[in-house]
C-alpha positions in Angstrom: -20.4 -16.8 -47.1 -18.1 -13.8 -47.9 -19.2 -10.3 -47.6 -20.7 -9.0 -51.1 -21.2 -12.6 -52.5 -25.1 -13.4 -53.4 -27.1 -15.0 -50.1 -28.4 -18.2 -50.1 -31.4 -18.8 -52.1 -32.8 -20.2 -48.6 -33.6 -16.2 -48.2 -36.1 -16.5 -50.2 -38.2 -18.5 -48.2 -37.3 -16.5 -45.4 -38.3 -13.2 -47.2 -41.8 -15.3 -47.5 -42.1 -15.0 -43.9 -40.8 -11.4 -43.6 -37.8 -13.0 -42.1 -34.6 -11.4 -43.8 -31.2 -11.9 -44.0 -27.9 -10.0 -43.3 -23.9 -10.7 -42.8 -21.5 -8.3 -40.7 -17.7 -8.9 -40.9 -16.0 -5.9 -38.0 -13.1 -6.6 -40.5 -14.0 -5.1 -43.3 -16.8 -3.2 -41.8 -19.2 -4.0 -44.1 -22.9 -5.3 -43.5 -24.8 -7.6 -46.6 -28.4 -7.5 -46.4 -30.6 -9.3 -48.5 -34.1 -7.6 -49.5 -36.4 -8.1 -47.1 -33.8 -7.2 -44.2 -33.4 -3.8 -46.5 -37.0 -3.2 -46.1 -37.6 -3.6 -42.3 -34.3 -1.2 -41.8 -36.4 1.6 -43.6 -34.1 0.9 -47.0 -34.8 0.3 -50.7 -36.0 -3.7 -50.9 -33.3 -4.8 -52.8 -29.8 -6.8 -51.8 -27.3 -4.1 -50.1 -23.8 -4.0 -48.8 -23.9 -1.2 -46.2 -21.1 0.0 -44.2 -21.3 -0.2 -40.6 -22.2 3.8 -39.9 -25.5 3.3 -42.2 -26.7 0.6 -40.1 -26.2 2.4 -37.2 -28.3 5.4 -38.3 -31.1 2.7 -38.8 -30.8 2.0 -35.4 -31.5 3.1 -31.7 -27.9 3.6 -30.2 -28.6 2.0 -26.9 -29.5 -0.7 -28.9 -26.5 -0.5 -31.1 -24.1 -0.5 -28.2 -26.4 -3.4 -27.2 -25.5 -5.7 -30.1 -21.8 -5.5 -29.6 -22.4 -6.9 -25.9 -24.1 -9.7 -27.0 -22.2 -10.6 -29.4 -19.2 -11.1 -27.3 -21.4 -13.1 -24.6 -22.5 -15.7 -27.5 -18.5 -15.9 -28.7 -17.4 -16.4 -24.9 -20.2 -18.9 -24.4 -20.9 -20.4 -27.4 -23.8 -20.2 -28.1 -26.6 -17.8 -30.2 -27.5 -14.5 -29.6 -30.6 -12.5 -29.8 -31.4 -9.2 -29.6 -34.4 -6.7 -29.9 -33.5 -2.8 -31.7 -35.3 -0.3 -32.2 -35.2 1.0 -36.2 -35.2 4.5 -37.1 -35.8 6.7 -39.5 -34.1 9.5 -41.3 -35.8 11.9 -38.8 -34.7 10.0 -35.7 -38.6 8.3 -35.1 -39.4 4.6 -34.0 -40.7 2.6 -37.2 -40.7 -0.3 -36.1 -39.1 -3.1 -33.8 -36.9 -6.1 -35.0 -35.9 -9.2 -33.4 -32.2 -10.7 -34.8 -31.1 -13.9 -33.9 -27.5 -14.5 -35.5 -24.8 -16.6 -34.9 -21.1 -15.2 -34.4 -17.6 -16.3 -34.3 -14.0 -14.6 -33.6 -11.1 -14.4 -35.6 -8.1 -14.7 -33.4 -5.1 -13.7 -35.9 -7.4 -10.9 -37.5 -8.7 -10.3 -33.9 -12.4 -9.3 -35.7 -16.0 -11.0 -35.5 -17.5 -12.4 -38.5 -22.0 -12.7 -37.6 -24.8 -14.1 -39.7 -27.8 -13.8 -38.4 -31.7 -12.8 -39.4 -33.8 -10.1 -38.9 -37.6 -9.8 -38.9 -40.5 -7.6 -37.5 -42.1 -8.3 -33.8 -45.0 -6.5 -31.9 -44.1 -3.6 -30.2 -45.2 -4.8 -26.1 -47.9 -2.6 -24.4 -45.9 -0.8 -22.0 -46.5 -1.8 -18.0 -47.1 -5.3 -19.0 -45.1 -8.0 -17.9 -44.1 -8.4 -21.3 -43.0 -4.5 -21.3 -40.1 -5.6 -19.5 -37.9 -6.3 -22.2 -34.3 -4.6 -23.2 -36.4 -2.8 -26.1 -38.8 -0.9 -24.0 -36.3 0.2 -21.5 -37.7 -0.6 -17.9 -35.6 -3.6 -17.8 -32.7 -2.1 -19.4 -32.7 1.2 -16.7 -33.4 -1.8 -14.1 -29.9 -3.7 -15.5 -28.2 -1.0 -15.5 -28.8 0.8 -12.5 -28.0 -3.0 -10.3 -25.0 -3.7 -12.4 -23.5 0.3 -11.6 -24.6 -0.5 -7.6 -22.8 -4.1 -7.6 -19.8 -2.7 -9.0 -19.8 0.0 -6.5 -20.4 -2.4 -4.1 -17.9 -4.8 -5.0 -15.0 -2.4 -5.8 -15.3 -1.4 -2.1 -15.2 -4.8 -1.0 -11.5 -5.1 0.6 -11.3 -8.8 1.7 -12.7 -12.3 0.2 -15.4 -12.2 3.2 -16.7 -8.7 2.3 -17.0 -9.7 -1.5 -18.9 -12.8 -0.4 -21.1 -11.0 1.8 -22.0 -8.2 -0.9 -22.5 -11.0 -3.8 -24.8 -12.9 -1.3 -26.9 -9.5 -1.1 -27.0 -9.2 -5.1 -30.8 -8.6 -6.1 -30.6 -8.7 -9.8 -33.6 -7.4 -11.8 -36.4 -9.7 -12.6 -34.5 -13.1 -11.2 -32.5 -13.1 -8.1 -30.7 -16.6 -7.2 -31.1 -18.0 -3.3 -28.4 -19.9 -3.8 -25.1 -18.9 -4.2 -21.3 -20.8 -4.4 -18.1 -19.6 -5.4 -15.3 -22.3 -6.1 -11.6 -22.0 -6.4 -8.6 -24.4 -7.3 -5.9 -25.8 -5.8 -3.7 -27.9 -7.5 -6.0 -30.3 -9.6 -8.8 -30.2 -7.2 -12.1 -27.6 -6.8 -12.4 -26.0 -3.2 -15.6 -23.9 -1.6 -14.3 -20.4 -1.0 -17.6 -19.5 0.3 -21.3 -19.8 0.1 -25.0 -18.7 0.7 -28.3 -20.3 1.2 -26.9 -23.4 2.1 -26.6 -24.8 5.6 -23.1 -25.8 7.0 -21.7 -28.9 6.3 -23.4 -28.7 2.8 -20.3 -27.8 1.0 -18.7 -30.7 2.1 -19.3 -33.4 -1.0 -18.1 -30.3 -3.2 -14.9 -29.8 -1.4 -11.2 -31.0 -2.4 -13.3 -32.4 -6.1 -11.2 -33.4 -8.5 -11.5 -31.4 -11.9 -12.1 -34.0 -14.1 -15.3 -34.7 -12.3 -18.7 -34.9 -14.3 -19.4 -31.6 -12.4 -20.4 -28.3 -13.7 -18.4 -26.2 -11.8 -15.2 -28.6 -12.7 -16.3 -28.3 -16.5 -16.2 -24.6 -16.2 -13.1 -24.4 -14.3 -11.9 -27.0 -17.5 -13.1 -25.0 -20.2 -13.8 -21.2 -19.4 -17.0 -21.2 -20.5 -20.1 -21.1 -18.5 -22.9 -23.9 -18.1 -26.6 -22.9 -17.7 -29.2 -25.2 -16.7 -33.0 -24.5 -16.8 -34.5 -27.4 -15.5 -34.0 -30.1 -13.2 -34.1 -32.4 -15.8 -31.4 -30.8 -18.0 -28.8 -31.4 -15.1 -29.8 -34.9 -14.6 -29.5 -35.7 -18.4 -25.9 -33.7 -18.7 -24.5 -34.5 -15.7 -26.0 -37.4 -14.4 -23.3 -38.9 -12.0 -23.4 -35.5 -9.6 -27.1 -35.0 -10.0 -27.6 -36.9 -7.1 -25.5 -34.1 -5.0 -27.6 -31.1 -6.2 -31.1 -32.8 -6.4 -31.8 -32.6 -2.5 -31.8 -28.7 -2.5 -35.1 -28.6 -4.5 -33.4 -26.2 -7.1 -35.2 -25.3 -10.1 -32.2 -23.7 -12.2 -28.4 -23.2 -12.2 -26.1 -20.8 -13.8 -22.5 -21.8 -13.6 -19.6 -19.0 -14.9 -16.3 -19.0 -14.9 -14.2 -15.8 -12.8 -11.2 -15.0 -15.3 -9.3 -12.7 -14.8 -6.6 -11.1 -17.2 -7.4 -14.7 -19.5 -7.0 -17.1 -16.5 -10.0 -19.1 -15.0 -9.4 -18.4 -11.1 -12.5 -20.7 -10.4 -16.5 -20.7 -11.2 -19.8 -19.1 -9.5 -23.0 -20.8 -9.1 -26.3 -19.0 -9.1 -29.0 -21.6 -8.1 -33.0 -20.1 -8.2 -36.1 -21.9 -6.9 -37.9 -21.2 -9.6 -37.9 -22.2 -13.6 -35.0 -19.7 -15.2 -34.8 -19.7 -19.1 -31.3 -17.4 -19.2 -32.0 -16.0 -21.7 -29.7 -13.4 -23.3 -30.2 -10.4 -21.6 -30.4 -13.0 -18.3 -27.1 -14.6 -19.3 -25.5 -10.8 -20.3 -26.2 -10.1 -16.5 -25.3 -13.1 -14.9 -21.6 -12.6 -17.1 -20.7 -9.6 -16.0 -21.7 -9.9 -12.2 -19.1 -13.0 -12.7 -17.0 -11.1 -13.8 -16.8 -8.1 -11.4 -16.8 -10.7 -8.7 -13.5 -12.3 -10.6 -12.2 -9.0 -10.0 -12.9 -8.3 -6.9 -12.0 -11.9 -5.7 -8.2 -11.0 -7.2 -8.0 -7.9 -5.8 -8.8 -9.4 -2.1 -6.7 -12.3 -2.8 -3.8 -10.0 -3.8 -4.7 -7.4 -0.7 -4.7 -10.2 2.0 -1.7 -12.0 0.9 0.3 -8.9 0.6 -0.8 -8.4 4.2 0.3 -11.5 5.3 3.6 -10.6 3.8 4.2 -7.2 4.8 2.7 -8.3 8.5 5.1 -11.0 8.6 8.2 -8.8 7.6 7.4 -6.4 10.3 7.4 -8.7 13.2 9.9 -10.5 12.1 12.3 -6.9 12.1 10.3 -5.9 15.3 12.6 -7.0 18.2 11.4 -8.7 21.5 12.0 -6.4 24.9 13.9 -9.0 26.6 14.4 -10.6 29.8 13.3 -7.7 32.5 15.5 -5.1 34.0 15.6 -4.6 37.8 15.3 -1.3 38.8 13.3 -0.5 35.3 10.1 -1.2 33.0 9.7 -1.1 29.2 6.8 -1.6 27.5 6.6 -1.0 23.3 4.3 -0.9 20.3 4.2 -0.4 17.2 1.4 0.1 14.4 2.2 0.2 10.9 0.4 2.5 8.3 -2.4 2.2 6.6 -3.4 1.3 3.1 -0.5 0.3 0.2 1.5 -2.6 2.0 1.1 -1.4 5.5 5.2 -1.6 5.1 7.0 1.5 6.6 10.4 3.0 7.8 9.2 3.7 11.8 11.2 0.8 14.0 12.4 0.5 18.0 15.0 -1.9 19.6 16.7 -2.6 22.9 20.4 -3.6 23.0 21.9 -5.1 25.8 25.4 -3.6 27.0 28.4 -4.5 29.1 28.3 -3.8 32.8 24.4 -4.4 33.0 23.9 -1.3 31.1 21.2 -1.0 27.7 20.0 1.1 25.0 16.7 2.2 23.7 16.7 2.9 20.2 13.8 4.3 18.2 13.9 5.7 14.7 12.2 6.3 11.2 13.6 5.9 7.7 11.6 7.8 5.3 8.8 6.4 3.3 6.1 3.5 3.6 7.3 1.4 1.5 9.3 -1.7 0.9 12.6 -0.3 0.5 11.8 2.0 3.6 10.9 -1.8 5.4 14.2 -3.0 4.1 16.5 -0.2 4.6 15.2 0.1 8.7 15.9 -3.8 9.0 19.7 -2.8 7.8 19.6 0.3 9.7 19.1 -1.8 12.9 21.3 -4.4 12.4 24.0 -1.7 12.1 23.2 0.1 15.2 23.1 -3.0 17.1 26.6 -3.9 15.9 28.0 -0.6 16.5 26.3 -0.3 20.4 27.9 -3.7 20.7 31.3 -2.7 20.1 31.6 -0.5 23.2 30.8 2.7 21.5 29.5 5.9 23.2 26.0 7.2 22.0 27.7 10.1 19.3 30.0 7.6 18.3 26.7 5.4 17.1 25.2 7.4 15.4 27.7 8.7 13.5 28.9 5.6 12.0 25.0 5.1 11.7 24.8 8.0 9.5 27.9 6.6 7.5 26.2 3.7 6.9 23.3 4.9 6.2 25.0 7.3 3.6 26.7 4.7 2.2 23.6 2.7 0.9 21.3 5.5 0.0 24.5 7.5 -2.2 25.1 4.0 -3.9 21.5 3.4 -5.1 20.9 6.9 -6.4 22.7 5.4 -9.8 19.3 3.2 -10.3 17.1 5.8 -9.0 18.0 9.2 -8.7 15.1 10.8 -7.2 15.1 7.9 -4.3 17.2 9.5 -1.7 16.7 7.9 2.0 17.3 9.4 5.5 16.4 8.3 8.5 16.1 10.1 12.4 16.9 8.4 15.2 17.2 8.5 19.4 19.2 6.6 21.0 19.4 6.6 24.5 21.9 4.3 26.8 20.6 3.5 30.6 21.8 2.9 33.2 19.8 1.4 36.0 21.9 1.5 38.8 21.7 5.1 38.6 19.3 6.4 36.4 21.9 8.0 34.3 20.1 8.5 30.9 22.8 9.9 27.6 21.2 10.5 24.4 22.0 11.3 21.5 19.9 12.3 18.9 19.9 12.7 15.1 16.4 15.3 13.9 13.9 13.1 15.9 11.2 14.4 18.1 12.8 15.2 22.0 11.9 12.5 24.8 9.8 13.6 27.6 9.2 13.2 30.9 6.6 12.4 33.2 7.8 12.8 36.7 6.3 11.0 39.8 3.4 13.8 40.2 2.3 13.3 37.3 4.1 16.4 35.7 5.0 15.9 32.1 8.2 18.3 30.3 9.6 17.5 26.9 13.4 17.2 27.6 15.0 19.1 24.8 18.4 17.5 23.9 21.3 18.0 21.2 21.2 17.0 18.7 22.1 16.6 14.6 21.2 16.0 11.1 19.2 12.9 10.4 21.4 9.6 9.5 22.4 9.4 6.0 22.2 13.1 5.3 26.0 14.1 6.0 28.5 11.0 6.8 30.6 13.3 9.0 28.1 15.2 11.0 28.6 15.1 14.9 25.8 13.9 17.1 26.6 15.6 20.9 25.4 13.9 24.0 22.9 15.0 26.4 22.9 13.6 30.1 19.6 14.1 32.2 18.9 11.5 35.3 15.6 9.6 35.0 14.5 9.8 39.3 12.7 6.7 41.0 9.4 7.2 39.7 9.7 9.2 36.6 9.0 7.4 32.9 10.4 8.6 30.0 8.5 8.5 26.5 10.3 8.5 22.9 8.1 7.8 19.8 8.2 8.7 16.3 6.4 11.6 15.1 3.6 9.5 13.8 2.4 9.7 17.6 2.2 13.0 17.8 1.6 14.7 14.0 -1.5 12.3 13.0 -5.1 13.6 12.8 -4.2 16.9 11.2 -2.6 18.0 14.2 1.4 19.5 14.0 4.3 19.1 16.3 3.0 21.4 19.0 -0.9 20.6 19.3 0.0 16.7 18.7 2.3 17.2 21.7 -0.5 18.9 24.0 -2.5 15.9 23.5 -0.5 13.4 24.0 0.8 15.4 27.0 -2.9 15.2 28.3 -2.6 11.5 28.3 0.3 11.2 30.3 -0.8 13.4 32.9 -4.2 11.8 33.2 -3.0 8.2 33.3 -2.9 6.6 36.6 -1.8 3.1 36.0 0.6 0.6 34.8 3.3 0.4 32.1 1.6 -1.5 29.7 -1.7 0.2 30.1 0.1 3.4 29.2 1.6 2.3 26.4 -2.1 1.1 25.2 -3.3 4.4 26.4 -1.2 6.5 24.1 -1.9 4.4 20.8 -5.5 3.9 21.8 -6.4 7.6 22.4 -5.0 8.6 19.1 -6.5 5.7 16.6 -8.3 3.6 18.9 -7.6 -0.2 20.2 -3.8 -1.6 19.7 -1.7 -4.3 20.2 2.1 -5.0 20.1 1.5 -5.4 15.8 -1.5 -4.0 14.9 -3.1 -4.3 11.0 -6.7 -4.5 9.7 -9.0 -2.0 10.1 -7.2 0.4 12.8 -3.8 0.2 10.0 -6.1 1.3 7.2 -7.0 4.6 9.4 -3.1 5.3 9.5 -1.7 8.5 8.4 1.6 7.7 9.6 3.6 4.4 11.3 3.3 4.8 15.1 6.4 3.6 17.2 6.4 3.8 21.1 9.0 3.3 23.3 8.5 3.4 27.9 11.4 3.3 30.4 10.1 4.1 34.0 12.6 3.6 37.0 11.6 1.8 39.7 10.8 3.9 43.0 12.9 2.8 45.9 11.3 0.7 48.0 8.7 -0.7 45.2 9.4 -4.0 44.2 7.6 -3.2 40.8 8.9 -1.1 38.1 6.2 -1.4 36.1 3.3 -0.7 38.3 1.5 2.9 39.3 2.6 3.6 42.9 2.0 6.9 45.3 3.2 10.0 43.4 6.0 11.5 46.4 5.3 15.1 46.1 8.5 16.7 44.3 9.6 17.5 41.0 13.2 18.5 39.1 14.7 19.5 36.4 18.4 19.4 35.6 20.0 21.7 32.4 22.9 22.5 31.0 24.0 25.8 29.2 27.1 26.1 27.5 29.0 29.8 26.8 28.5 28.6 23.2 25.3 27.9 23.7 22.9 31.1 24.7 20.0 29.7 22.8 19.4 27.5 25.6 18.3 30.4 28.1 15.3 30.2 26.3 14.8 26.4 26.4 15.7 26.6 30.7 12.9 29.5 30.7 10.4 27.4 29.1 11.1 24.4 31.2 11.0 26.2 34.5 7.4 27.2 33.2 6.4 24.1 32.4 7.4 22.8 35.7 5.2 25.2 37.6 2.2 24.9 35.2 -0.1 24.0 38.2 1.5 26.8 40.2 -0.9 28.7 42.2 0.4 32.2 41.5 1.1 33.5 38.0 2.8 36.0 38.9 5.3 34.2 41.2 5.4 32.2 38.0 6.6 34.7 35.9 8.6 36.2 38.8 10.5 33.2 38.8 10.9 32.7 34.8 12.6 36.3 34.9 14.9 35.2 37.7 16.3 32.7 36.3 16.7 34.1 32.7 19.0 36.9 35.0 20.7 34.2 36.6 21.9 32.3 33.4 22.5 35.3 31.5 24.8 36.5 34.6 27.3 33.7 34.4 27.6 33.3 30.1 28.3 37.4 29.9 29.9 37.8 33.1 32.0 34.9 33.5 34.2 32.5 31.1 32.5 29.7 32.4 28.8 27.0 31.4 25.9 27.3 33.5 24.3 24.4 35.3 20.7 24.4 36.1 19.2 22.8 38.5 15.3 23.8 39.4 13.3 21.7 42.2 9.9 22.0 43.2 8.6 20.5 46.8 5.4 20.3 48.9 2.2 19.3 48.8 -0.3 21.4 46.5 -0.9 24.6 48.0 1.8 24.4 50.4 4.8 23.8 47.8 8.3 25.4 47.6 10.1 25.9 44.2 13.9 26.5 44.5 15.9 27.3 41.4 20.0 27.1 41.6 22.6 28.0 39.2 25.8 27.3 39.4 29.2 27.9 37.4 33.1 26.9 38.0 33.9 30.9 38.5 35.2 32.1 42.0 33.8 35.7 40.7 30.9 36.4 43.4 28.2 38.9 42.3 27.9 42.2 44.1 25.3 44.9 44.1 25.8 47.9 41.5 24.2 51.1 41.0 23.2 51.2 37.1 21.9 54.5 35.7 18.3 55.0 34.3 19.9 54.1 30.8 21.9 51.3 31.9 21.5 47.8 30.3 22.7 45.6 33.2 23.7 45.8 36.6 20.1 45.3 38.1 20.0 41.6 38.7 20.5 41.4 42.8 18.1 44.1 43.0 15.8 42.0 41.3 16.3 38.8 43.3 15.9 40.6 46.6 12.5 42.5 45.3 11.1 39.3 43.8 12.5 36.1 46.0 11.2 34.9 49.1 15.0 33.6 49.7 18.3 33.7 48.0 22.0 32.8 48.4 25.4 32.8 47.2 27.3 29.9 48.2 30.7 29.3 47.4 31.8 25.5 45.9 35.2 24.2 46.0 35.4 25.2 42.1 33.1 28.0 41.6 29.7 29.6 43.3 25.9 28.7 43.5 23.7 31.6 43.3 20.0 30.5 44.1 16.2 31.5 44.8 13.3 30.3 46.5 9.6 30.8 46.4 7.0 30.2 48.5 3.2 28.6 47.0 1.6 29.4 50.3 2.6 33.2 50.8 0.2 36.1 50.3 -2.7 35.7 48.1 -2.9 35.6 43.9 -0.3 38.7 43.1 1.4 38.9 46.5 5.0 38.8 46.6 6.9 38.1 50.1 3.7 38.2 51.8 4.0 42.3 51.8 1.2 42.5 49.4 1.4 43.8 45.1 5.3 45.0 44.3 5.6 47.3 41.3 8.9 47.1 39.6 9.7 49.7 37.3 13.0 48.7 35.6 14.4 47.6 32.0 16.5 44.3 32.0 17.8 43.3 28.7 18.1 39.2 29.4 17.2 38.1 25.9 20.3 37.1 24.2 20.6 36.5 20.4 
């Protein structure tokens, strides 16, 4: 039948039972209805060809957008459609309601539907019966839609193959809910159970590993794309009488198998299995389709989520290096937790590298990004560094050929990509145990710090210079400091410290908190730090704790055996000192600052505030003595002794001039001149005491004398004076 021909005179026996005719083809957008079909949609009763939009004015357009629905459910499955609509008039009213059955097929090359069906007037249900419940008088419609918008919520957020299960085992659709539920993949040429519900265990097993060209509806599904429903007991055992044998001991009544395509391939089939008599019909069926496929979807997205996990999980341990054999005289301990969300791939990395003469290096660093590229460019990165520690070469002389490395790559792929520009920062410390001797060199990552054996923690600023990659001829200075028996140094990357909204300096006062609180070993440190910020760890950590991730998270531990302790790794008694060593260089001034702050930091438990800032303004005198005075770098060295209470702080200075410093008498508008007076109004004791190359000049103070404000015991001193000891 073509659209616009005469109907079949068969319509006139159907126009004797008010049944009429009509004839859609989305192709030409034209609808032919014979008379009696005219007259139920409120039109002339005569033979019409309509276009599309007048129909739709005759119509209820929940109903309308109803139809199309349908009809693509009885082209995927086969089969004919029904509907119920609601007809109009010209003023918007209910007339009447129709019932169209029609039967519907697609035209792949013109990619359009072609439909014959008829059309003819039903009784209107009373509304709050049982037969009320219909798509037309819209309880079971709001019903549909209101389950299918919750299951699709509910299934979007579903992030694994378990958590899709479990939410399409709690599915309660409107008006039928299976108790049975089974959802079957491929492998190969074979069906397999990728989970169930309502069944007990061991019930899969005939169903497992079943070759697809078994008489079984979930194979035939699988075969053929399009879904099997069976309404009775008897149905299955007539269609599929060889397997009826497996399914007739759980007492079902019905069975709905679908297929799960996705993007045109059949990933495997759902059963729905009730207890009681279903009849699917096609509202039933609409539903059961699209909760098949949303649970296609979902299925492929936790498929494609957990394998990339598996891969990007993989990749990280294996470019995650092992600590080694241990170190006598020192413990390391190490983790690692990689973002969250995307591919849980990222830049962050740490290493150890043995070195001649029993020495090692710690190496920790970050490429930027989370990504794979970041993942493969920190792999490289390492390999490099290794080769270049190997050698023989001092920290600087690392990293720059680091950075040249580094350069090299990143410069070269900015022809394929130029907005993809890669640094990285790094800190790279060699140790040795023997002696404690710690130089590091350090390229824009966060400082190390220390935690000294009374549980004191100071961040150790070092020198340092651009990140790698940036410049391929920047320098990268080294910084010396001696790690004492007792003392553990911490290096991370700045995902430690910056996540949970917090910045540099309130992530560092947290994660200083931790230090100082911890009283244990090594290990239970390193769990400590990662634990406090996003909660149970491990050496590799994904799953849920990765997902929280702001940032990656590397973590790196040296602490240097105590004398006398035959375990490095182990809390022992805190001996009751403390020290700080720093250098300032003529070049250098900047670092008055850094030696004030760290002299403050070391007495942040100091009884007396005032002594505290007595001492801070000593010492800024001291250093700012020797770099305008003298020709010559400062050394610092600041010491703190005693028990609580009872302690003695001692700062020394010393430089390689034989200049001594003598008392002056600066006038009231003098700028300098005042700093002995100073030290002998403010020090308990102080000194000059010549070296063999140059002078010491140094302070003490005393915890235990006078009371809160007290200096020397004589009770509140006043001093009146202007000292410039800021320098630019």
């Amino acid at each position: 039948m073509r659209t616009g021909e005469p109907l079949p005179a068969v319509g006139e026996v159907l126009a004797a039972l008010a049944t009429g005719l009509w004839h859609w083809n989305t192709a030409t957008g034209l609808v032919t209805v014979d008379a009696e079909a005219a007259r139920l949609l409120g039109l002339p009763t005569e033979q019409s060809t309509l276009s599309q939009a007048q129909v739709r004015a005759r119509l209820h357009p929940v109903d309308w957008n109803e139809i199309s629905g349908v009809i693509q459910l009885a082209v995927a499955e086969g089969t004919l459609g029904e509907v119920r609509v609601r007809i109009m008039d010209e003023r918007g009213r209910v007339i009447r309601v129709g019932r169209s059955r029609f039967h519907a097929s697609f035209d792949r090359e013109k990619r359009s539907y072609e439909v014959t069906g008829s059309l003819q007037e039903v009784t209107e249900p009373v509304p709050g019966t049982s037969a009320g419940r219909t798509a037309v008088t819209g309880d079971w419609r709001r019903s549909r839609e209101a389950f299918l918008l919750d299951a699709g919520r509910a299934l979007a957020e579903a992030r694994s193959t378990a958590e899709v299960l479990r939410v399409a085992a709690g599915l309660s659709m409107p008006g039928f809910s299976p108790d049975g539920l089974a959802v079957f993949g491929v492998t190969g040429d074979r069906l397999t159970i990728i989970g169930h519900h309502g069944h007990q265990p061991g019930d899969e097993d005939p169903f497992t590993h079943m070759a697809l060209e078994t008489d079984y509806p979930a194979a035939e599904v699988v075969r053929t794309g399009r879904a099997v429903y069976l309404s009775s007991p008897e149905k299955y055992k007539e269609r599929y009488p060889l397997t009826w044998p497996l399914a007739a001991h759980f007492d079902r009544q019905s069975w709905a198998f679908l297929p799960l395509t996705v993007a045109g391939r059949t990933m495997g089939a759902w059963m729905a299995a009730f207890t009681y008599p279903v009849a699917f019909t096609p509202d039933e069926r609409s539903v059961l389709t699209t909760v098949a496929r949303m649970l296609a979807q979902a299925l492929s997205r936790a498929e494609a989520t957990e394998s990339a996990r598996e891969l990007t999980d993989g990749l990280q341990r294996s470019m995650l290096p092992q600590l080694g054999p241990e170190i006598p005289g020192m413990g390391v301990a190490a983790r690692y937790v990689p973002t969250g969300g995307g591919l849980q791939v990222g830049g962050d990395w740490y290493d150890m590298i043995p070195l001649p003469g029993g020495r090692f290096a710690l190496v920790i660093g970050d490429v930027q990004g989370h990504d794979v590229r970041a993942a493969g460019l920190m792999g490289q990165l390492r390999i490099a560094l290794r080769a270049y520690a190997s050698e023989g070469h001092r920290p600087d002389a690392v990293l720059s050929r680091a950075s040249r490395f580094l350069h090299g790559m990143t410069f070269g792929a900015l022809d394929e990509d130029p907005n993809d520009l890669r640094f990285a920062t790094c800190l790279y410390v060699e140790v040795d145990p023997t002696s404690g001797l710690l130089d590091i060199a350090r390229a824009g990552h966060p400082d190390p710090a220390i935690r000294m054996t009374d549980g004191t923690v100071l961040a150790r600023p070092t020198a340092g210079g651009l990140p790698l990659g940036i410049d391929p001829d920047a320098d990268y200075p080294t910084t010396r400091i001696t790690l004492e028996p007792g003392e553990t140094m911490l290096i991370c990357t700045d995902g430690l410290i910056e996540t949970g909204g917090h910045d540099l300096e309130t992530g560092w006062k947290r994660i200083r908190t931790i230090l100082e609180d911890y009283d244990g070993d090594l290990e239970g440190l390193a769990d400590a730090l990662v634990q406090a910020v996003h909660g149970p760890s491990s050496h590799h950590t994904t799953g849920p704790l990765a997902d929280r991730r702001e940032d990656d998270i590397a973590v790196l531990l040296l602490r240097r055996q105590e004398e006398g302790c035959g375990c490095g790794d182990t809390a022992t008694l805190r001996p009751t000192i403390r020290r700080t060593v720093l250098s300032v260089a003529q070049a250098e001034p900047e670092r008055v600052a850094i030696a004030r702050h760290q002299l403050r930091e070391m007495l942040h438990d100091w009884a007396c505030a005032d002594q505290v800032d007595s001492a801070v303004l000593l010492l800024s005198e001291m250093l700012t003595n020797v770099l305008v005075h003298t020709d010559a770098d400062a050394l610092l060295l600041a010491e703190v002794r005693g028990e609580p209470g009872e302690r003695r702080l001692r700062v020394e200075v010393t430089d390689t001039s034989d200049d001594l410093p003598h008392r002056r008498s600066p006038g009231e508008l003098a700028s300098s001149g005042r700093g002995l007076m100073l030290i002998e109004l403010l020090a308990q004791a102080w000194g000059v005491d010549p070296r063999g190359e140059g002078k010491s000049i140094w302070f003490e103070l005393y915890e235990s004398v006078g009371a809160e404000g007290s200096v020397g015991g004589s009770g509140p001193v006043e001093v009146e004076v202007e000292v410039d000891v800021e320098l630019p």
